[in-house]
C-alpha positions in Angstrom: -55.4 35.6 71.4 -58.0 33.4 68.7 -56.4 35.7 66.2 -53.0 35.8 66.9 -53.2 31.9 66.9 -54.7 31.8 63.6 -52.0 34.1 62.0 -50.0 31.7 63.4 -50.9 28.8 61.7 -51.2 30.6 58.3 -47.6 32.2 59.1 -46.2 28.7 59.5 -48.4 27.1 56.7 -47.1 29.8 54.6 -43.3 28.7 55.4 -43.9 25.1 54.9 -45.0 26.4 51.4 -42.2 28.2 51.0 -39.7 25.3 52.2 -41.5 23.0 50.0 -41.0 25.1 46.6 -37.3 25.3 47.9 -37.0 21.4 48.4 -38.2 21.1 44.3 -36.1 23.6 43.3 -32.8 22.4 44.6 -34.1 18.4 43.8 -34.6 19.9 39.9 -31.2 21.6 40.2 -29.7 17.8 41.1 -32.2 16.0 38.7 -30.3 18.0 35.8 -26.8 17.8 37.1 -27.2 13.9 36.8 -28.7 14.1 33.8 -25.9 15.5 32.2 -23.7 13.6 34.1 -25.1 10.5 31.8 -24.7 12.7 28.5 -22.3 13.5 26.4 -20.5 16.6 27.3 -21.0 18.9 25.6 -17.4 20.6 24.9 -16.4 24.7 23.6 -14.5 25.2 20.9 -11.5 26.3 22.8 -11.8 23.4 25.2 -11.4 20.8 22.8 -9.3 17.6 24.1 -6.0 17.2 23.3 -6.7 14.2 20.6 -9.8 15.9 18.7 -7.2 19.0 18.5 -4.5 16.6 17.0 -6.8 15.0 14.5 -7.7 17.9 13.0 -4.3 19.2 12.7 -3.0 19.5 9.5 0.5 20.0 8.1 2.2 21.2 4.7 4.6 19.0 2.6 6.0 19.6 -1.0 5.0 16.5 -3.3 6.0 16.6 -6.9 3.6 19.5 -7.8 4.8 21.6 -4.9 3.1 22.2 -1.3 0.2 20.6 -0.3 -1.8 21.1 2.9 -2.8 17.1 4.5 -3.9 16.0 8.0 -1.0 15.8 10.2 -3.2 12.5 11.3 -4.2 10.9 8.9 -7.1 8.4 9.5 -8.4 6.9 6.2 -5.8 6.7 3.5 -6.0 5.7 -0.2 -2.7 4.7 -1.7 -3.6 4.0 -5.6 -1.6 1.3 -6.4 0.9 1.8 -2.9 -1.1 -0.4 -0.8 1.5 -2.4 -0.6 3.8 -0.2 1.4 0.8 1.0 3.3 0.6 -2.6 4.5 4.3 -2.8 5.0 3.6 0.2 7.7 1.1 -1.4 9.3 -1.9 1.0 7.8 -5.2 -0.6 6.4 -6.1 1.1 3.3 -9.9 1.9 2.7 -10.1 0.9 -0.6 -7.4 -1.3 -3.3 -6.3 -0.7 -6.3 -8.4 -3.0 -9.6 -8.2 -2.6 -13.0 -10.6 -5.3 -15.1 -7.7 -6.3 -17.4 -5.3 -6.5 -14.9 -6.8 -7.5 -11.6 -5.6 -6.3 -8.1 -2.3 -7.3 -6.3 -4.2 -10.3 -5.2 -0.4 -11.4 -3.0 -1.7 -8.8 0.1 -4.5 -10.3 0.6 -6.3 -7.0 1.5 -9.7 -7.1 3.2 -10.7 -3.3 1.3 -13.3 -2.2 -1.0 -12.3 -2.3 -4.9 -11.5 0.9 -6.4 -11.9 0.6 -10.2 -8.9 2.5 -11.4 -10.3 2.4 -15.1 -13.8 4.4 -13.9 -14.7 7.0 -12.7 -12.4 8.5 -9.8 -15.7 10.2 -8.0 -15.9 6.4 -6.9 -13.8 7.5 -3.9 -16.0 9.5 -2.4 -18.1 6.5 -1.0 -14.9 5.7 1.2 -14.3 8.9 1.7 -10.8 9.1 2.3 -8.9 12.3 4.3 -5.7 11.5 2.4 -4.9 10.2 -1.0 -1.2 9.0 -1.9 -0.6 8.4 -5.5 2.4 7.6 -8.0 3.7 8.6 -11.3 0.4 7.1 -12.9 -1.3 10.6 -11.9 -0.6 13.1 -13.8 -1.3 17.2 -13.3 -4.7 16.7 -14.6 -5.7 13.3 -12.9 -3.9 14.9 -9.8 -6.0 18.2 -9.9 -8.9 15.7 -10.2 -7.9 13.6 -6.5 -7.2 16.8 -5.1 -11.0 17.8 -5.2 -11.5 14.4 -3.7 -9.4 14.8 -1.0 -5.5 16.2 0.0 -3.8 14.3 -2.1 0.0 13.6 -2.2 1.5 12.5 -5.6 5.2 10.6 -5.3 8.6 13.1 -6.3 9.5 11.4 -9.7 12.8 11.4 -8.8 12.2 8.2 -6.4 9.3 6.3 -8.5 12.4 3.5 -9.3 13.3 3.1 -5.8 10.6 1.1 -2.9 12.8 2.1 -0.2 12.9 5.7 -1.0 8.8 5.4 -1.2 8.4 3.8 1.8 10.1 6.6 3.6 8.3 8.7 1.6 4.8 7.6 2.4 6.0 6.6 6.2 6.6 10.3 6.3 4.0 11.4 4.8 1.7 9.4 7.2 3.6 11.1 10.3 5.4 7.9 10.8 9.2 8.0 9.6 10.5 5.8 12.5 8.0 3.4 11.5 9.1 3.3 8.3 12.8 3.7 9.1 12.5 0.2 11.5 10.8 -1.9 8.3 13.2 0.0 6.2 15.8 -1.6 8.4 14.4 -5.0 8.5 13.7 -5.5 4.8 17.4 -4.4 3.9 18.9 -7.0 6.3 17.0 -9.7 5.2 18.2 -8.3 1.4 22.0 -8.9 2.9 21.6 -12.6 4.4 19.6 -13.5 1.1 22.7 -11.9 -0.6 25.1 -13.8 0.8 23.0 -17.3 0.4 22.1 -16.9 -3.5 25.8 -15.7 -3.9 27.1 -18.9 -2.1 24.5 -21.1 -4.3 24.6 -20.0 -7.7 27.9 -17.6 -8.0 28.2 -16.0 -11.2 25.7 -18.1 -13.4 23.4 -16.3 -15.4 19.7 -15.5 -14.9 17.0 -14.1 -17.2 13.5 -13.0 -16.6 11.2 -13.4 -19.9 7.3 -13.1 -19.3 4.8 -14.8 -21.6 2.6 -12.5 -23.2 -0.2 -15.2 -24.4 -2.6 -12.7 -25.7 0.0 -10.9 -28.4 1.8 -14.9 -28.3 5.0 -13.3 -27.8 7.9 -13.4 -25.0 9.2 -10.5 -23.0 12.4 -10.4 -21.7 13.1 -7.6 -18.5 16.2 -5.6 -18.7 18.7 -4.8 -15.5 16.9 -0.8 -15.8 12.9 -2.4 -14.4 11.4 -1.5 -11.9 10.2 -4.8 -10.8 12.8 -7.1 -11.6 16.0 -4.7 -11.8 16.3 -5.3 -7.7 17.0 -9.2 -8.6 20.8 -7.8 -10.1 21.5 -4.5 -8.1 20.8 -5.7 -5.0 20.4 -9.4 -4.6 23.3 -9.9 -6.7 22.3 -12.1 -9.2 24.1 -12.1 -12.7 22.5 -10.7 -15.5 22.5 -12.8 -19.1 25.1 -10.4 -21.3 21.6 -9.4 -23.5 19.7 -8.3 -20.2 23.2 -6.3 -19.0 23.1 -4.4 -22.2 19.2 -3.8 -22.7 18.5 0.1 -22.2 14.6 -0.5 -22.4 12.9 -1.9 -19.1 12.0 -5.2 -21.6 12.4 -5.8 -25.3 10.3 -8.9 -27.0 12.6 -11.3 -28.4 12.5 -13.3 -31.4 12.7 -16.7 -32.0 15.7 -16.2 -33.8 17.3 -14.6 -30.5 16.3 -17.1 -28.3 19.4 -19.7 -28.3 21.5 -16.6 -27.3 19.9 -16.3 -23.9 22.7 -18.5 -22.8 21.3 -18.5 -18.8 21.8 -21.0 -16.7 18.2 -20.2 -14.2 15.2 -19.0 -16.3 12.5 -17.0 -14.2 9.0 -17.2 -16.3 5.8 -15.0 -15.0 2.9 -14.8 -16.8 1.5 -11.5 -18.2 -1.9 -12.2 -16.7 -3.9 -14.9 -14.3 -2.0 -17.6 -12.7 -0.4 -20.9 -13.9 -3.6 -23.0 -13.5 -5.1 -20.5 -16.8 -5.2 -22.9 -19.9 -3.8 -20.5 -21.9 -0.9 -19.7 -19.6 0.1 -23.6 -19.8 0.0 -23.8 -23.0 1.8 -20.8 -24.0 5.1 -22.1 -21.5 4.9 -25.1 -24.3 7.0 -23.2 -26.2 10.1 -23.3 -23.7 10.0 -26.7 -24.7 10.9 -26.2 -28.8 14.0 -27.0 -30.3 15.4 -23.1 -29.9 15.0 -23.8 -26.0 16.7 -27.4 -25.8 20.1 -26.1 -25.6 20.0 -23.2 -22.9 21.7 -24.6 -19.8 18.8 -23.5 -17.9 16.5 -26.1 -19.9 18.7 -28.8 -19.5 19.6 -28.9 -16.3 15.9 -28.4 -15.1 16.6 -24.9 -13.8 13.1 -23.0 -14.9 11.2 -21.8 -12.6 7.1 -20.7 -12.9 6.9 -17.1 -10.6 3.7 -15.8 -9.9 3.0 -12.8 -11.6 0.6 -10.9 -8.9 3.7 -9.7 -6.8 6.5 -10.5 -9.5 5.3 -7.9 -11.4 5.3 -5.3 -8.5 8.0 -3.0 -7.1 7.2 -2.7 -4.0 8.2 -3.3 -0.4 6.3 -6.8 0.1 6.4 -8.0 -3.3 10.1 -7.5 -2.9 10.5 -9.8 -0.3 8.3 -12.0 -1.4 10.7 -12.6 -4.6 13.5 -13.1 -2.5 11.4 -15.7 -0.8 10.9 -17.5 -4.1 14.6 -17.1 -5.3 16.2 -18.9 -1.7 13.4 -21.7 -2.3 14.3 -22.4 -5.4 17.9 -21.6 -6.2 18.9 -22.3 -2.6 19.4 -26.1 -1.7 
């Protein structure tokens, strides 16, 4: 009986033991389930979600050089010397367009690192971009040279004269063509009502666009065939001086001699670098006041107007429709 009882006890001791070790084991199994539960997840290859899938997608488009392979999604663009229709679309670029002479388009106000277009282009890999847009300033070689940088996407030369074509362009090129379609849509209306108002203002009187050169101390006068100032007669309507009509060049620098046949009745002067507060800049418009100038109907009758170079002497989208802005203030009453 004595023994039966003790192997009793030990029988039951032995299956508290045995409970006890099975308690730990399942509490271990729970302690790591929570755990992981607070972690990150970790996620297989072929389980990827939907969006990590989607941003590394990629796509293949044909850009002047032929087919190039960029994200489907892109994230962190570099338009050199576009980042005003990246704006335009609502995209922050990671770095802006600067060149020491020049400056940057200092009318977008953009809160991006510089990117010295006159050094080294390596300088891009500290933003590291996943997609760089550039225009006809690349060439094969400088392109070949973005291209190791990141997929890059150079502008079709047949469409470098025309911002709405390279908005739609770069809005597709981004994945968002009806993005680009809807401010394509909004920037041509406002062209038509400021159309219609300039027309009803100033009719046919004549208008010229001349740029003070102050370094060379010589005047540039842009032809009806620029890029940035053509717009002014092809689509807002505006009449062209009979010298700007016939110019074939995109400007020609005129000559004293030249001057009194301007014949225009509005004068638009930009400078070719800084702003109208420079020294050099007021002094240099001096010379509209000369005795060649004083008979110009747009000298006497008060109709010159200062233009700020930083988005006169652009193409693009904004800059556009930032000179209309300037033309209705001042030509509109």
């Amino acid at each position: 009986m004595f023994r039966w009882g003790r192997l009793t006890v030990w029988t039951a001791i032995l299956m508290i033991a045995m409970l006890g070790l099975a308690a730990c084991g399942t509490n271990n199994n729970v302690s790591r389930e929570g755990a992981g539960q607070n972690n990150t997840e970790t996620v297989q290859p072929d389980k990827a979600p939907e969006s990590t899938r989607e941003d590394k997608a990629t796509r293949t488009v044909t850009d002047e050089f032929g087919e190039v392979e960029i994200p489907a999604h892109p994230q962190r663009v570099a338009g050199i010397y576009l980042e005003d229709y990246l704006k335009a679309l609502g995209v922050m670029p990671v770095v802006q367009w600067y060149h020491p002479s020049w400056g940057k388009q200092d009318y977008l106000n953009l809160d991006a690192p510089q990117f010295d277009i006159s050094g080294s282009l390596e300088a891009l890999l500290d933003h590291n971009p996943d997609l760089i847009i550039v225009d006809g300033a690349a060439d094969a070689a400088k392109y070949e040279l973005y291209s190791k940088i990141a997929p890059t996407y150079r502008l079709k030369e047949s469409i470098l004269q025309d911002s709405s074509e390279i908005l739609k362009a770069i809005a597709d090129v981004m994945g968002i063509p009806e993005k680009g379609e809807a401010v394509l849509a909004e920037y041509e209306q406002k062209i038509a009502d400021g159309k219609a108002m300039l027309q009803k203002a100033v009719g046919k009187e004549k208008v010229a666009v001349i740029r003070l050169n102050t370094a060379e101390k010589t005047i540039a006068l842009f032809g009806i065939k620029n890029r940035f100032i053509g717009l002014l007669y092809n689509k807002f309507g505006l009449e062209p001086v009979p010298m700007v009509a016939e110019m074939e060049d995109f400007q020609a620098i005129i000559s004293q001699e030249v001057v009194p046949e301007l014949a225009a009745d509005h004068i638009i002067v930009i400078p070719a670098n800084g702003t109208w507060d420079d020294p050099g800049n007021q002094e240099a418009f001096k010379a509209l006041e000369g005795p060649l100038w004083k008979n110009i109907p747009a000298i006497k009758n008060g109709n010159v107007y200062k233009m700020e170079r930083s988005h006169w002497q652009s193409g693009a989208i904004m800059a556009n429709s930032m000179k209309l802005d300037d033309l209705l203030k001042y030509m509109v009453n």
